[in-house]
C-alpha distance (Angstrom), angle and dihedral (degrees) to the residues before:
residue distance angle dihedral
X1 . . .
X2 3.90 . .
X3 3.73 90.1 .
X4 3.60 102.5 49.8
X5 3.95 83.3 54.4
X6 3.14 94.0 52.7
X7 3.21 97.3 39.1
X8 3.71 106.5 57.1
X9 3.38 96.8 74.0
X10 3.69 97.3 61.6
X11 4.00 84.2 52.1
X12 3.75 100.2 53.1
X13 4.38 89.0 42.2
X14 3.79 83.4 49.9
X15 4.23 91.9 47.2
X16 4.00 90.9 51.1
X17 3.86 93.6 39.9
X18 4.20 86.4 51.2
X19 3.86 85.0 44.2
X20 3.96 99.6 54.5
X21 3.47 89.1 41.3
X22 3.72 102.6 51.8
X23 3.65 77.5 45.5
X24 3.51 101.6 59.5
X25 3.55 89.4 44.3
X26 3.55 105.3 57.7
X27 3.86 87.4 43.8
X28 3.78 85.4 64.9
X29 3.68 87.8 52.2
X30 3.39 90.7 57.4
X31 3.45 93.8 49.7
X32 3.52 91.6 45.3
X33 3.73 97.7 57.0
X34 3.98 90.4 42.5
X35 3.29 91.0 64.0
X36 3.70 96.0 60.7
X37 3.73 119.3 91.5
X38 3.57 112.2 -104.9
X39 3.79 122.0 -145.0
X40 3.90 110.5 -121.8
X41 3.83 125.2 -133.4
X42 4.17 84.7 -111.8
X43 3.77 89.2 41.5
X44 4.23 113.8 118.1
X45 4.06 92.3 -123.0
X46 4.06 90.9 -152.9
X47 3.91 97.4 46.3
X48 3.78 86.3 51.5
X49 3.83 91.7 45.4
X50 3.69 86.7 48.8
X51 3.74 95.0 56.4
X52 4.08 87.2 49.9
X53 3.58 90.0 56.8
X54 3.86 98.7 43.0
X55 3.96 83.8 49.3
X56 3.63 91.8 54.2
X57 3.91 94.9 41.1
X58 3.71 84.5 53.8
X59 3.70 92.8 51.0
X60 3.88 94.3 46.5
X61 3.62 84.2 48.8
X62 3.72 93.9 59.3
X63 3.51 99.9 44.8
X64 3.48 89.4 40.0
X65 4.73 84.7 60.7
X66 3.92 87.6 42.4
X67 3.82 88.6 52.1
X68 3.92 94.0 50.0
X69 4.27 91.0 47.5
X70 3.78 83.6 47.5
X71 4.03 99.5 54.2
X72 3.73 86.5 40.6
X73 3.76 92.8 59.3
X74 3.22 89.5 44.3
X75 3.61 94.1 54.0
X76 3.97 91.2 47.4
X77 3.71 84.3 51.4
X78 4.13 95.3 46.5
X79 4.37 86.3 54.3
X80 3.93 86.4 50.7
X81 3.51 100.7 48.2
X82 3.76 90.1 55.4
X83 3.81 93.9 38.3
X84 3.85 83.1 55.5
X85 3.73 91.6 45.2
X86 3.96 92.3 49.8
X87 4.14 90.9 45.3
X88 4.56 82.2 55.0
X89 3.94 95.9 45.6
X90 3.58 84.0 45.5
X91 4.31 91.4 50.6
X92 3.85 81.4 39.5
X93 3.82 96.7 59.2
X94 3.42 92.1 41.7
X95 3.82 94.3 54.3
X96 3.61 89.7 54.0
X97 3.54 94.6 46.0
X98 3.96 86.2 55.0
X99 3.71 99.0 51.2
């Protein structure tokens, strides 16, 4: 008996902390979806499906740049690291060779 009266309390703070959160959230649904364009009952359906593909083509397009400079800093980093790495075995041998 103890323990549902303690216990109750704990259930009703975790029902109103469910509640505001489920709220929140589905407000930022809403939110969400407003801020999409909506087509219009006037609206040409295929122009506007057009632009949403030349948008996305542009995107692609951009990421696709940014991924290129990225793999070729990458590479120019790769051919460092192992010029670096030849330069210490180099320092290495040559410490041995001086002991």
């Amino acid at each position: 008996m103890q323990m549902i009266a303690i216990g109750w309390p704990l259930g009703l703070a975790g029902f109103i902390l469910g509640a505001l959160v489920g709220g929140l959230m589905a407000r930022a649904g809403v939110e969400e979806a407003n801020a999409r364009p909506r087509l219009k009952p006037g609206e040409d359906n295929l122009s506007a499906l057009a632009a949403e593909l030349k948008a996305a083509k542009e995107l692609l397009e951009a990421e696709e740049a940014e991924a290129g400079e990225v793999a070729e800093t990458l590479k120019n980093l790769d051919e460092a690291i192992k010029r670096a790495n030849g330069r210490l075995k180099l320092l290495t041998k040559a410490v041995k060779q001086a002991k």
